[in-house]
N, C-alpha and C positions, 0 to 999 in steps of 0.2 A: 796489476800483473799477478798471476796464478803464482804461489810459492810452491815447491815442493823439496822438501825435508829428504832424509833417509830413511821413513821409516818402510816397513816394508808395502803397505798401502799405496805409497807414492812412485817406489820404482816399479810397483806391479803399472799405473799410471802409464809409465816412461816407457815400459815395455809393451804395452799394448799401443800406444802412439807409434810408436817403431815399427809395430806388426802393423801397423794402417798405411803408415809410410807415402811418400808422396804420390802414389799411384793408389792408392786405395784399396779396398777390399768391395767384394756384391756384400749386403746386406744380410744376407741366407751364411754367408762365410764364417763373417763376424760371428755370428749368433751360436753358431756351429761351435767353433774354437774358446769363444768367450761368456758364454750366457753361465746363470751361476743363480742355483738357489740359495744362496747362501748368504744374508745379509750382511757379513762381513767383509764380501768379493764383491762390488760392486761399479768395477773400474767401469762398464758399458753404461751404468746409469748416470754416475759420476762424472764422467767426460762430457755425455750430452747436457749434463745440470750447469757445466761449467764453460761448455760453448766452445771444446775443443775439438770436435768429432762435429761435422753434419752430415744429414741422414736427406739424398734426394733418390727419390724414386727407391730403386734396389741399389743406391752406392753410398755407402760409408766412406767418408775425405777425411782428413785434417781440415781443420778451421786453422784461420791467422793465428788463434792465439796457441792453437796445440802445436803447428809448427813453431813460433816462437818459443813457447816452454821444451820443446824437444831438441831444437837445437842449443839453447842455453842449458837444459841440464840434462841431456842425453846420455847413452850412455848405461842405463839400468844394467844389472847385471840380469843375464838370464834367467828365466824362470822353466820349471819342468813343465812338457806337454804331455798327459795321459790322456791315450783313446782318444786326439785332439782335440781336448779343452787343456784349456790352461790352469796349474795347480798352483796356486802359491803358499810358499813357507811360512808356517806361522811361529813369530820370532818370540 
């Protein structure tokens, strides 16, 4: 089972699951809101390494395992959206 912590990496995690949410996002969406040069932001890489996000055709889902970690530790506190991508706070 996937663990996640508090640290800020993790509810960044919890909050992009949430933004995927049982209905999904298109693929172009996602990329839109979440893509991130930045090798320290890498929750779109991350999730797919970890088999909680799948990717068919243009739809981005939840996998079994990211709705199970999202209902067990849900809940992330918000993160800011600029010019929608997503920013997170470095703690």
């Amino acid at each position: 089972m996937h663990e996640i912590s508090h640290d800020p990496h993790a509810l960044l995690m919890l909050q992009f699951l949430a933004w995927i949410g049982e209905d999904g996002r298109s693929h172009a969406e996602t990329m839109e809101a979440w893509r991130s040069s930045c090798p320290r932001l890498s929750v779109w890489e991350d999730s797919l390494d970890a088999g909680l996000v799948t990717v068919a055709g243009s739809a981005v889902t939840l996998a079994a395992p990211g709705r199970a970690l999202l209902a067990r530790d849900g809940g992330a506190e918000p993160v800011r959206q600029v010019q929608g991508r997503v920013c997170g706070v470095a703690s």
